[in-house]
C-alpha positions as CSV (number, residue, x, y, z in Angstrom):
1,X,14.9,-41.3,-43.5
2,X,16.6,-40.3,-46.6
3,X,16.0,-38.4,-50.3
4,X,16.7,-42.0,-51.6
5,X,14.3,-43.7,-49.9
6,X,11.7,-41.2,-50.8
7,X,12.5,-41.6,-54.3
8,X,12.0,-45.6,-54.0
9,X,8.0,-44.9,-53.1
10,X,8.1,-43.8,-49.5
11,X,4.8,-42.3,-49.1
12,X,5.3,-38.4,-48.6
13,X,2.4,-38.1,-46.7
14,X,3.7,-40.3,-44.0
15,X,7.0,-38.8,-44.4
16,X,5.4,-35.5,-43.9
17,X,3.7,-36.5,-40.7
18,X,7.0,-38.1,-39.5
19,X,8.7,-34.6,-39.4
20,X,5.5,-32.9,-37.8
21,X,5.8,-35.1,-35.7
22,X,9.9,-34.3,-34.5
23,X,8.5,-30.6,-34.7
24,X,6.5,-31.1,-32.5
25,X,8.4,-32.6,-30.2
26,X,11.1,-29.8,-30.8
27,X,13.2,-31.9,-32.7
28,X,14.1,-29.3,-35.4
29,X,16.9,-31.1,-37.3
30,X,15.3,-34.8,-37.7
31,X,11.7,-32.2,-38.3
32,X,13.9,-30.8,-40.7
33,X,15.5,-33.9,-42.4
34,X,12.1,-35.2,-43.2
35,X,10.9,-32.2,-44.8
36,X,13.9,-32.4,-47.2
37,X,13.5,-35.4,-47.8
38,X,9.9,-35.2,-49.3
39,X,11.7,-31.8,-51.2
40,X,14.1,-34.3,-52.8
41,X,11.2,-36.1,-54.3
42,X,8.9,-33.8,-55.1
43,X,10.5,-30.0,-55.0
44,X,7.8,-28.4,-55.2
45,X,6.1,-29.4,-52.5
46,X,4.2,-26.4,-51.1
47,X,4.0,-27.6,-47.5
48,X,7.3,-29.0,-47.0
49,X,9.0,-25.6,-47.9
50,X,6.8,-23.7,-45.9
51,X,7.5,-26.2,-42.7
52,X,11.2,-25.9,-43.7
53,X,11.1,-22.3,-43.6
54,X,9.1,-22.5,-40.3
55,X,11.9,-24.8,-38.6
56,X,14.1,-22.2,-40.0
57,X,12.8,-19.4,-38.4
58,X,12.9,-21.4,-35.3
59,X,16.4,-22.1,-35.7
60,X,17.1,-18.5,-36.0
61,X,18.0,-19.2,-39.8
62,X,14.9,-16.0,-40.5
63,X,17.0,-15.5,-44.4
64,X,16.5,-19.1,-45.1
65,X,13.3,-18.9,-43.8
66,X,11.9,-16.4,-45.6
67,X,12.9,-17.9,-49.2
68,X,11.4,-20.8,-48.3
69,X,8.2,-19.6,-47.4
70,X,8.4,-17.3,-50.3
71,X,8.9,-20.6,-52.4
72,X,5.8,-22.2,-51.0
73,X,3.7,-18.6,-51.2
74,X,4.7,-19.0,-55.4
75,X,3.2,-22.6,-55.1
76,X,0.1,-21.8,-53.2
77,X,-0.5,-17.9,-52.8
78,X,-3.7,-18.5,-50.8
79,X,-2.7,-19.9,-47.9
80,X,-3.4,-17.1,-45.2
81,X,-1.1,-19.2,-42.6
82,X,1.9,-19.1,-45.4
83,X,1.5,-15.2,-45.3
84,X,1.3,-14.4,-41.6
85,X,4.6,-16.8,-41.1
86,X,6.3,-14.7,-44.0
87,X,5.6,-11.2,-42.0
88,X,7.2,-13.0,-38.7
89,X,10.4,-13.8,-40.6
90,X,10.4,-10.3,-42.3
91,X,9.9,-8.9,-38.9
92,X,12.7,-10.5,-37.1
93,X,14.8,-9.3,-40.3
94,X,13.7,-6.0,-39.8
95,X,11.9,-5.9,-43.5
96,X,9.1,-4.2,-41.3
97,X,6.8,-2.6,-44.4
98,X,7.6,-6.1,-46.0
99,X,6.1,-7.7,-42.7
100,X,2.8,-6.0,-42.8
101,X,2.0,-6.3,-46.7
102,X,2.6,-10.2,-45.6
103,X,0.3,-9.6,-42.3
104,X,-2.8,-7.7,-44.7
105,X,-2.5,-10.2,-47.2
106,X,-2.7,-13.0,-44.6
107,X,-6.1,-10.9,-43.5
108,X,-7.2,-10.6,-47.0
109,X,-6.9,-14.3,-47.5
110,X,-8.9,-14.6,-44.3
111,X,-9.9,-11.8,-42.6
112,X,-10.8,-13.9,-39.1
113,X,-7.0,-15.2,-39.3
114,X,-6.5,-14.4,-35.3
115,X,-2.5,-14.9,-35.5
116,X,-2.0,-12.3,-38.5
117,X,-4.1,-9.5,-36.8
118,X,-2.5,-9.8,-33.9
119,X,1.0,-9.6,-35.6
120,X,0.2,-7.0,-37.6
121,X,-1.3,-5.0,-34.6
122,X,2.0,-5.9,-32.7
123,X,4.2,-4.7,-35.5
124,X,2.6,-1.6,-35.8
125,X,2.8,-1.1,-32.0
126,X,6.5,-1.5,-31.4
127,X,6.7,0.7,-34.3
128,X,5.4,3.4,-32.6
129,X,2.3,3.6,-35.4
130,X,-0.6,3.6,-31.9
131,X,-3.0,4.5,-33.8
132,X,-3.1,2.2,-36.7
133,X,-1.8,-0.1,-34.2
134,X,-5.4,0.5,-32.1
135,X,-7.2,-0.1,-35.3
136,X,-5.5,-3.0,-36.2
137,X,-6.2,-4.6,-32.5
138,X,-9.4,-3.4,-32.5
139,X,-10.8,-5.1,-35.9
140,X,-8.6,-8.3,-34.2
141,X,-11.3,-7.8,-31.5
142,X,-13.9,-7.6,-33.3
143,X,-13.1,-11.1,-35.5
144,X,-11.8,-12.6,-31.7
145,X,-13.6,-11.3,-29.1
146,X,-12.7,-14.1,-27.3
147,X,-9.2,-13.9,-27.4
148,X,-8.1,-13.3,-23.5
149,X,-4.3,-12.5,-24.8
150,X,-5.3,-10.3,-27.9
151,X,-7.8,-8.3,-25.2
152,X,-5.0,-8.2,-22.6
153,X,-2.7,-6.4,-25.1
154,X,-5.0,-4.4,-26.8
155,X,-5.7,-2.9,-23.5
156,X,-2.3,-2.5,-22.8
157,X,-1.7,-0.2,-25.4
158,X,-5.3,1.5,-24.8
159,X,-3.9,2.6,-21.0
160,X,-0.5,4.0,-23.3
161,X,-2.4,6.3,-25.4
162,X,-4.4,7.7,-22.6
163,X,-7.8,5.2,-23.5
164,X,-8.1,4.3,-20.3
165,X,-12.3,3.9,-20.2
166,X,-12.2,1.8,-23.3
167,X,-9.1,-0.5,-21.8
168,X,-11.4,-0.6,-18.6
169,X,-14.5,-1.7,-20.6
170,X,-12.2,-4.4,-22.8
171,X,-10.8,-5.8,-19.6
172,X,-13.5,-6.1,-17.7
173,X,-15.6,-8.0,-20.7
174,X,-12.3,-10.5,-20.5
175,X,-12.5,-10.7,-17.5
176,X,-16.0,-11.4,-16.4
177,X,-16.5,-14.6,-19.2
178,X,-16.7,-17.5,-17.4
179,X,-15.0,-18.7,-16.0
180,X,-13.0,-15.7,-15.4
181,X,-9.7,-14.5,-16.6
182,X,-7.0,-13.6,-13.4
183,X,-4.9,-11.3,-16.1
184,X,-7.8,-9.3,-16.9
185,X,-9.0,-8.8,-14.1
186,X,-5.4,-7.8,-12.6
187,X,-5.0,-5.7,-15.7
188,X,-8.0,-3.8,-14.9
189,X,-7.3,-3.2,-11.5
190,X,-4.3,-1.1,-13.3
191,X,-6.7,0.6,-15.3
192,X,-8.9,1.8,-12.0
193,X,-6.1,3.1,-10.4
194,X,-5.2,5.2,-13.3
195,X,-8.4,6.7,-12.9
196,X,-8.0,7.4,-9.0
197,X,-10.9,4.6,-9.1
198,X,-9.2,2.8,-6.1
199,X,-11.5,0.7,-4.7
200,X,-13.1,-0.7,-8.1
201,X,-9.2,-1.2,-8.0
202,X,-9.3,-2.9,-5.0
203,X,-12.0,-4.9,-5.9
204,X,-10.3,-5.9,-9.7
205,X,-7.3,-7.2,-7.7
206,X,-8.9,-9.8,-5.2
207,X,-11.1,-11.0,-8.0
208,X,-8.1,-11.9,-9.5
209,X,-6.6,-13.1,-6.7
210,X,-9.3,-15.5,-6.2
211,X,-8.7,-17.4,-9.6
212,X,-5.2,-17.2,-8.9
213,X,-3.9,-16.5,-5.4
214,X,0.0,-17.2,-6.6
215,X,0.1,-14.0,-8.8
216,X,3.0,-12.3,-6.8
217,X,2.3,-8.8,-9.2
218,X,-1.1,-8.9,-8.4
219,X,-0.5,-9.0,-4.8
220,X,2.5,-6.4,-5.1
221,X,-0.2,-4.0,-6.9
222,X,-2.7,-4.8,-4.4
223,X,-0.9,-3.8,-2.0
224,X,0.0,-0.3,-4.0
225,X,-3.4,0.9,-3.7
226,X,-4.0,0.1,-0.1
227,X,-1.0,2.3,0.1
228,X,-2.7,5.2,-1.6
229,X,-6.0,4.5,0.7
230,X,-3.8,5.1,3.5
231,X,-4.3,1.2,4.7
232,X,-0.8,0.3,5.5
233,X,-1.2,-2.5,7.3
234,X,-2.9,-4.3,4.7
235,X,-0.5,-3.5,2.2
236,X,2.5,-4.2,4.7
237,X,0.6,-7.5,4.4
238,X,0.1,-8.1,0.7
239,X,3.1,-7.1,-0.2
240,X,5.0,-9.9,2.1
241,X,2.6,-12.3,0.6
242,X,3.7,-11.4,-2.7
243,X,7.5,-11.5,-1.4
244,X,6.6,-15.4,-0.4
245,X,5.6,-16.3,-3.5
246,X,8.1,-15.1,-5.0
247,X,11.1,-14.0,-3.0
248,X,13.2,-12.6,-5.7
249,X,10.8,-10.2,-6.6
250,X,12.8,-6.6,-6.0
251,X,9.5,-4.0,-6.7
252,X,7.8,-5.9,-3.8
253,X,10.6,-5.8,-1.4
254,X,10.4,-2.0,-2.6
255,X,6.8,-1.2,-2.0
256,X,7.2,-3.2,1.5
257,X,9.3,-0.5,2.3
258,X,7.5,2.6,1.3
259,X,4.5,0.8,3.1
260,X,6.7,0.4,6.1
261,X,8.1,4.1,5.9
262,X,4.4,5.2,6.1
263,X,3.9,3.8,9.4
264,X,7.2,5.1,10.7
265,X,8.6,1.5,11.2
266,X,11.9,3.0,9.7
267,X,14.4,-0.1,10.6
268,X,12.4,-2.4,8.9
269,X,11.9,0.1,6.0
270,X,14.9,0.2,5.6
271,X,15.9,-3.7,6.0
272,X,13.1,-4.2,3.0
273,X,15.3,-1.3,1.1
274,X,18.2,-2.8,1.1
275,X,17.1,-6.4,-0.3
276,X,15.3,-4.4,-3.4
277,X,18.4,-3.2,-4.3
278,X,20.3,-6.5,-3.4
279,X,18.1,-8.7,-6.0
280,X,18.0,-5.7,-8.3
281,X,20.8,-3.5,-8.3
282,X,19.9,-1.2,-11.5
283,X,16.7,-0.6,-9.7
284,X,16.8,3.0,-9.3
285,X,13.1,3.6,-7.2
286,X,14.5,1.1,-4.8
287,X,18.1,3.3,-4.6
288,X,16.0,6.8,-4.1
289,X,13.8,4.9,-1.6
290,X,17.0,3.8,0.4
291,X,18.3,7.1,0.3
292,X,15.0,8.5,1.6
293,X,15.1,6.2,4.7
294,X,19.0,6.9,5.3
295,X,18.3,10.3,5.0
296,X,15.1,10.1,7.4
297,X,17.4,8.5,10.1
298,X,20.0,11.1,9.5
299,X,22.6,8.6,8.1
300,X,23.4,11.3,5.7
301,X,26.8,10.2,3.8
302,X,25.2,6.5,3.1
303,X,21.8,8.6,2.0
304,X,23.0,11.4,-0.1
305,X,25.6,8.7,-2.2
306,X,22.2,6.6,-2.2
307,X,20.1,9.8,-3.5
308,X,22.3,9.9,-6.4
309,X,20.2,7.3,-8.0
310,X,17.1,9.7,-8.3
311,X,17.9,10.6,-11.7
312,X,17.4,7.6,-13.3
313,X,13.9,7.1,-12.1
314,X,11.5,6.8,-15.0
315,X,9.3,9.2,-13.0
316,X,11.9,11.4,-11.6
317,X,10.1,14.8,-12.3
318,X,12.9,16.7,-13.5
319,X,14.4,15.8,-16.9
320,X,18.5,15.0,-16.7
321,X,19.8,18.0,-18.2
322,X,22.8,17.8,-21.1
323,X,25.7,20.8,-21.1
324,X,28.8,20.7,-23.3
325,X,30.7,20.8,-20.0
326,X,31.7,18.1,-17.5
327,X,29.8,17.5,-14.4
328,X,31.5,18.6,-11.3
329,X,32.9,15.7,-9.1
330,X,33.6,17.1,-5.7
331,X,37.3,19.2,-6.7
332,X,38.6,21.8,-6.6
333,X,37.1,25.0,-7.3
334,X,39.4,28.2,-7.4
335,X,39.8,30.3,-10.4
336,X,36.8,28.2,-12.0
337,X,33.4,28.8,-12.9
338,X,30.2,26.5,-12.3
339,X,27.0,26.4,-13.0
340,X,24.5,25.0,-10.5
341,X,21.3,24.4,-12.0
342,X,18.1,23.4,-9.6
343,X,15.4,20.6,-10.0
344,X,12.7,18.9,-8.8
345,X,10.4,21.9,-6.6
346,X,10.9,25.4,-5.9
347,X,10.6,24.1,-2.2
348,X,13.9,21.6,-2.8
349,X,15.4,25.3,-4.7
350,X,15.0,27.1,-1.2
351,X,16.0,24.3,0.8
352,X,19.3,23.3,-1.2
353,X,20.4,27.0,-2.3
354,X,22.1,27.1,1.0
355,X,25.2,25.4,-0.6
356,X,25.9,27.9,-3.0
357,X,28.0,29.8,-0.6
358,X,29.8,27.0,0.4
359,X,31.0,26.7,-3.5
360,X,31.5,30.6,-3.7
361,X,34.0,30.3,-0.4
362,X,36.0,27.6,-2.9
363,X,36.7,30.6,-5.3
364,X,34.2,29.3,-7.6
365,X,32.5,31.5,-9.6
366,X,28.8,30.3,-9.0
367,X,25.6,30.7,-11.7
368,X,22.3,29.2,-10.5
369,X,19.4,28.5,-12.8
370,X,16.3,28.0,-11.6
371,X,13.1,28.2,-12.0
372,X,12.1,31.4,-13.7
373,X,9.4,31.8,-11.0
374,X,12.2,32.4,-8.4
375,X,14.8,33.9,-10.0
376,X,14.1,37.5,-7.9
377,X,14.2,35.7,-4.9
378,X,17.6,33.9,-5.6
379,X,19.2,36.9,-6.8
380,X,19.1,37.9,-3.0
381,X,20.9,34.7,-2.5
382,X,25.0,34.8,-0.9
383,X,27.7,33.5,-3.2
384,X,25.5,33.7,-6.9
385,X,27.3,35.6,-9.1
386,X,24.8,35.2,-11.3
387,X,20.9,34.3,-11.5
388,X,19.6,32.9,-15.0
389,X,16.3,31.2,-16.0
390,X,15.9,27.8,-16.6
391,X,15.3,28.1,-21.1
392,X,17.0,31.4,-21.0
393,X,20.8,30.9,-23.0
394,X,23.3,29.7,-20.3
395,X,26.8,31.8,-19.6
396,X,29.9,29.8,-20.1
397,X,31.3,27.9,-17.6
398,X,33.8,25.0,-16.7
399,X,31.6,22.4,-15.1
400,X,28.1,22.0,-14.1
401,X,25.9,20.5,-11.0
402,X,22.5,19.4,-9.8
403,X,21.8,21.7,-6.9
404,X,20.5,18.6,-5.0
405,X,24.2,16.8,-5.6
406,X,25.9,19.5,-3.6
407,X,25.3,17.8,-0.1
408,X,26.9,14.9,-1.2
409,X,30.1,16.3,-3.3
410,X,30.4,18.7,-0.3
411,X,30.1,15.5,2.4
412,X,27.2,17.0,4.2
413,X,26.4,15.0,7.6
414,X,23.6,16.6,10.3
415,X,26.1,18.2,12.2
416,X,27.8,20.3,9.0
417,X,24.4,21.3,7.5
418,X,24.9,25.1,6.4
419,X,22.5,26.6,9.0
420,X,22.9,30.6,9.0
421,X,20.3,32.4,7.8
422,X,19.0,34.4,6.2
423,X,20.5,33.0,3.4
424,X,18.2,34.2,1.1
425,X,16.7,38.2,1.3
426,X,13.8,39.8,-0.5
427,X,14.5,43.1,-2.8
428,X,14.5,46.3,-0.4
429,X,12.4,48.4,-2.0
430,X,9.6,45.6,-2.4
431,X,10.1,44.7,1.4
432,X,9.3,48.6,2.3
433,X,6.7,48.5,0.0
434,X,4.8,46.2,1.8
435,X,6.1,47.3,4.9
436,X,3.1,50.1,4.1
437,X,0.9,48.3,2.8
438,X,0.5,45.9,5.9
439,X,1.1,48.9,8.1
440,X,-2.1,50.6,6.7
441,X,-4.1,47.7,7.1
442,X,-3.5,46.6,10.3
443,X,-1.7,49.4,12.3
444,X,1.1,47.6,13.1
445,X,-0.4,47.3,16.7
446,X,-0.9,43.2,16.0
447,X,1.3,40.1,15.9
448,X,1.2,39.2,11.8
449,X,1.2,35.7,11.0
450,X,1.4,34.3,7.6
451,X,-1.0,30.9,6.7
452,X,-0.2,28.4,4.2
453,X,-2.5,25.3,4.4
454,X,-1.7,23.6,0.9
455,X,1.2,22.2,-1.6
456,X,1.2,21.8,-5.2
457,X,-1.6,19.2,-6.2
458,X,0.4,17.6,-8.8
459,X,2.9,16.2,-6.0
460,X,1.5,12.7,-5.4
461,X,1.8,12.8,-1.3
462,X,0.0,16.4,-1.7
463,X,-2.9,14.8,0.1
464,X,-1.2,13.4,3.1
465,X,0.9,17.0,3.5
466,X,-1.7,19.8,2.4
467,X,-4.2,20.3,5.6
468,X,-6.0,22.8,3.4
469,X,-8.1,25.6,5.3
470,X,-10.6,24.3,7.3
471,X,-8.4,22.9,10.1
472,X,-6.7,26.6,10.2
473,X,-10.1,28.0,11.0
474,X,-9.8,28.1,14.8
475,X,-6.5,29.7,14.5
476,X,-8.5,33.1,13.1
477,X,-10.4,33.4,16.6
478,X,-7.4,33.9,18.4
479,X,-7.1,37.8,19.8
480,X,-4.6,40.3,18.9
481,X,-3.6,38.7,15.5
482,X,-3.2,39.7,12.1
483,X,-3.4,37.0,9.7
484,X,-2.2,37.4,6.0
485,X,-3.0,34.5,3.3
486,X,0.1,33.7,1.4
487,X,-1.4,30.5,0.1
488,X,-1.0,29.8,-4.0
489,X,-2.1,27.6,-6.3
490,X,-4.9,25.1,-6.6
491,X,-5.1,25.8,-2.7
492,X,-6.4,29.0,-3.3
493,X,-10.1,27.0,-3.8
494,X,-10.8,26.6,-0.5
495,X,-11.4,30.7,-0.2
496,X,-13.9,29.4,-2.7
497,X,-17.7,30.2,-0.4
498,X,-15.4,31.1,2.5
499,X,-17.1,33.8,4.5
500,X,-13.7,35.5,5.7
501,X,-13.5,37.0,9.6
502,X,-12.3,39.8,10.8
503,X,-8.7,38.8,11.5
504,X,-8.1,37.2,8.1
505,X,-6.7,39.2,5.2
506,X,-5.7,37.4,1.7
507,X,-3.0,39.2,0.1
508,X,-4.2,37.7,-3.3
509,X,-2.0,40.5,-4.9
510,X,1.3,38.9,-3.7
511,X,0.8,35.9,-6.1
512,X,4.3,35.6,-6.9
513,X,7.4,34.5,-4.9
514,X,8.9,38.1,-5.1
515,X,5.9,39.7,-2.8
516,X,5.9,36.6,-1.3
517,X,9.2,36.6,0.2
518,X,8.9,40.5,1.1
519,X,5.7,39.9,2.7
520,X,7.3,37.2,4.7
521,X,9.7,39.8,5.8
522,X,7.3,42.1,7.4
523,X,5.4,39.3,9.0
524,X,6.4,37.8,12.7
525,X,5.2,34.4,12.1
526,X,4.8,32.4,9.4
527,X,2.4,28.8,9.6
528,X,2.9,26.6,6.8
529,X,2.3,23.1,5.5
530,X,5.3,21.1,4.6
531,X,5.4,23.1,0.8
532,X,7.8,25.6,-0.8
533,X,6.7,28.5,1.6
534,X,7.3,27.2,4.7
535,X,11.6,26.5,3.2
536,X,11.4,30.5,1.8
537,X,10.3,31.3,5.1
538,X,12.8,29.5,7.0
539,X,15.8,30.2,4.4
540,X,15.0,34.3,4.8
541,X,15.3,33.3,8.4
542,X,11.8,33.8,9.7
543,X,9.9,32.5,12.5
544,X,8.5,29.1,10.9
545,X,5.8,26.8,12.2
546,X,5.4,24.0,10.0
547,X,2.2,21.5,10.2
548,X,3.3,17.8,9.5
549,X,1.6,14.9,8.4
550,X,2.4,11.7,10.5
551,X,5.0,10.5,8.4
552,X,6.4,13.5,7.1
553,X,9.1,13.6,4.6
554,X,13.0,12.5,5.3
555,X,14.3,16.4,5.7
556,X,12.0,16.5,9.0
557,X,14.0,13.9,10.1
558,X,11.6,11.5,13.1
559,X,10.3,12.5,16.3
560,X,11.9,15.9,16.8
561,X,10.1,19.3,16.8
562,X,12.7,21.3,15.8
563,X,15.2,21.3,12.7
564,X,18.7,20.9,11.7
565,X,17.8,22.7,8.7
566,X,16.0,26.1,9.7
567,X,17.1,27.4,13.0
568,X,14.2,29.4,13.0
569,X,11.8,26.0,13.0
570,X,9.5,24.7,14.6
571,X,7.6,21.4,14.0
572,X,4.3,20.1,14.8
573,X,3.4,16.8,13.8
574,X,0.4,14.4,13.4
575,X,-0.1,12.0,16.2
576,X,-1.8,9.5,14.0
577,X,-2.1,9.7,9.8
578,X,-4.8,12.5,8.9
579,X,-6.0,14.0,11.8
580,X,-5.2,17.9,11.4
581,X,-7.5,19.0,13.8
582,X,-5.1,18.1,17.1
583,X,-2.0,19.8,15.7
584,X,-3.9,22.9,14.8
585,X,-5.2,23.2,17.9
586,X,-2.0,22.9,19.8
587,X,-0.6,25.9,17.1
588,X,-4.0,27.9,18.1
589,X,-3.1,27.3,22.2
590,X,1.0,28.5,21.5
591,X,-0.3,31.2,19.6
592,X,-2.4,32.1,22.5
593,X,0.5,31.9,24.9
594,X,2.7,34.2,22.0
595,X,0.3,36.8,22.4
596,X,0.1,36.9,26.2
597,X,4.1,37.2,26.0
């Protein structure tokens, strides 16, 4: 069709239709033709420029289209649709206050216009404005309560900005109108597990699962909080239903693994591992997960090159730290300075400080930071030069290194593990301080053993490695015994309404790694859950017994009871996942038999 027959008496209406028509079919250019073709006759035709400026926009042509639906704005200024097309073109051009004037005069037009609240609330969201942006989504709602996609994103940004009841009460009013929506109710399964509320979560999922059983995500995060209820064998399961629906999908292949490393099925942990980071190779949970397997098997060189990945975990709870000097990349050492700075716990600090000698023995000049907490008990450590506190003003040196990279520059297999202790030692005049104190209090005529029975809360496997107090309890009735509390943190609760005994002292006045570490010193046995105790205790090169959950972390290796790490070790570990009582009452029979010794 042509400007010329237009002119001639083609009816523009028809003309009109005929390029709706190609638009709709996706036929932009003959779309396009027809809509300048009823231009050519009549130039001012309001709803031929804004459709050219539409087919513009979709053509990627967003200059263009924003004059032309400014052209058909001037013609007829209120048309709400005109508007919220203008503020999508601005948008894309990045004219973003120019977007939402368009967006709020689209709303003012017609304040139930469903497409220009939710761009406006959009805009305002990826411009980081949350709260307008939950103002703007909100009075959306409120015009559309209907709207399933408006209510999923809404809630979205409600779980973002820590409004996690009201996302919960949005989704599960999308989700329960008939005849059910298998987003929402996925999306506030989400929700429910942000709360700890995991089997409402539970329950969220396989309602959604029965409106749409092909939802590989849903099944994927199904099976994530099965995980957390410690019912691996139903996720094992919903995650390779997930993985048959959709066999690409890399985060399922990952949770299979952790699922599978729960239940000590380590091969096929690490099979599912390996084809996470095959379909995904920037994934860098499914790396750090492969590295933790490797490293449980003891394929160290493999693991710690695999472990190298941890940093770029969204999650990873140590920020990536920025010096003015290069990183260290496994040469040589003499005549130069470095600074090792530690990360993650003050558990991984003990562990991993071992290494520092190796670099001193280089003719490095070695400066730890750490954790201020610690920094008297690492300036007992072999090889620092120098001890400085993570904020404090770092001393100038030539390169720098994560303390937790050092096994892997260094090349670390089992069998060259740095393994003589003590490596670390408590200030002398503290450790003969307490020598006293414990000497007045129990004579010194008694074997002293130390109890730890919990980790730091905030460690998200606290509750599978923290036995807490109770199962300890039979320990206490044991004859000839001294026992000293060296617990910390949110642990210290369960003292909370505890009547004490006879045997049981809590040295609530050694609160702080110092006295802790000099109090270890003095004792001849320390008991400790897998937490940062039990790795002072073994790297001052004292008689350990550590309690371990039934899948216990890669650095206790599988199905030994001893350690490659502390020679002074010894491991006991759950038969089956929670039960504590057993392995404390195999420690309370070999402390019996110590004591007859």
């Amino acid at each position: 069709m042509t400007a010329q027959a237009a002119l001639a008496g083609t009816d523009l209406a028809a003309l009109l239709s005929e390029g709706l028509a190609h638009h709709g079919r996706g036929d932009l250019p003959r779309a396009t033709a027809c809509y300048r073709a009823v231009l050519a006759a009549e130039p001012g035709h309001a709803e031929a420029l804004h459709l050219s400026g539409v087919a513009a926009y979709q053509l990627g042509r967003n200059d263009e289209a924003a004059r032309l639906i400014r052209q058909a704005i001037a013609r007829r200024p209120d048309s709400a649709h005109y508007h919220n097309n203008l503020g999508s073109a601005l948008k894309r051009l990045g004219r973003h206050d120019e977007a939402l004037e368009a967006y709020r005069e689209a709303l003012r037009l017609e304040p139930r216009q469903a497409d220009a609240a939710g761009n406006m609330a959009r805009l305002l969201r990826d411009l980081g404005r949350t709260g307008e942006a939950l103002d703007a989504f909100r009075q959306a709602l409120a015009n559309h309560p209907s709207d399933a996609d408006l209510a999923l994103q809404a809630g979205s940004l409600m779980l973002n900005a820590g409004a996690v009841e009201e996302a919960i009460a949005l989704y599960r009013r999308t989700a329960e109108r008939p005849p059910g929506h298998a987003g929402a109710f996925s999306n506030l399964g989400v929700a429910l597990r942000r709360l700890g509320r995991l089997d409402e979560a539970v329950d969220a999922y396989r309602a959604s699962l029965r409106l749409d059983g092909a939802a590989a995500g849903t099944w994927s995060n199904l099976g994530v909080v099965l995980a957390d209820l410690d019912r691996y064998a139903e996720a094992i399961s919903c995650q390779q239903r997930a993985i048959s629906h959709s066999p690409a999908y890399a985060e399922a292949h990952l949770n299979l693994s952790l699922a599978l490393m729960a239940e000590r099925r380590h091969d096929k942990a690490l099979a599912a591992a390996r084809e996470a980071v095959r379909l995904k190779p920037d994934l860098a949970e499914g790396h750090t997960q492969l590295a933790s397997v490797l490293l449980m098997l003891g394929r160290y060189a493999e693991g710690w090159a695999a472990y190298e990945w941890r940093t770029r975990m969204p999650d990873f709870p140590s920020p990536v730290r920025s010096f003015p000097t290069p990183r260290w990349d496994g040469g040589p050492l003499s005549g130069r300075c470095i600074l090792v700075h530690d990360e993650q716990g003050v558990g991984d600090a003990f562990q991993f400080a071992r290494f520092v000698p190796l670099l001193a023995r280089q003719g490095a000049t070695v400066i730890l930071e750490c954790n201020a907490r610690i920094t008297g008990v690492m300036r007992g450590l072999d090889g620092a030069a120098e001890v400085v506190a993570r904020g404090m003003p770092v001393p100038a040196h030539d390169v720098h290194v994560p303390l937790l990279s050092l096994p892997h520059l260094l090349g670390t297999t089992l069998a060259t593990i740095p393994t003589a202790v003590p490596y670390l030692r408590p200030e002398p005049e503290r450790q003969r301080r307490w020598a006293e104190l414990l000497k007045a209090r129990d004579g010194g005529r008694r074997l002293r053993v130390g109890l730890v029975w919990a980790g730091n809360p905030e460690y998200k496997a606290d509750r599978i490695r923290s036995p807490g107090l109770k199962p300890y309890l039979p320990l206490l009735d044991v004859p000839d015994i001294a026992f000293y509390a060296l617990q910390q943190g949110a642990g210290r609760r369960d003292l909370d309404g505890f009547p004490g005994h006879p045997s049981f002292t809590d040295l609530v006045e050694a609160g702080n790694w110092d006295d802790t570490a000099a109090v270890m010193a003095n004792l001849d046995l320390v008991i400790s859950s897998c937490t940062g105790p039990a790795h002072l205790a073994g790297a001052l090169g004292r008689p350990l017994w550590v309690v371990l959950p039934h899948a216990a972390e890669w650095r206790w290796l599988e199905d030994i009871d001893d350690s490659p790490w502390y020679p002074t070790a010894r491991l006991y570990r759950q038969p089956r996942q929670g039960d504590w009582d057993s392995v404390l009452l195999r420690v309370r029979d070999d402390l019996r038999r110590r004591v007859g010794r």
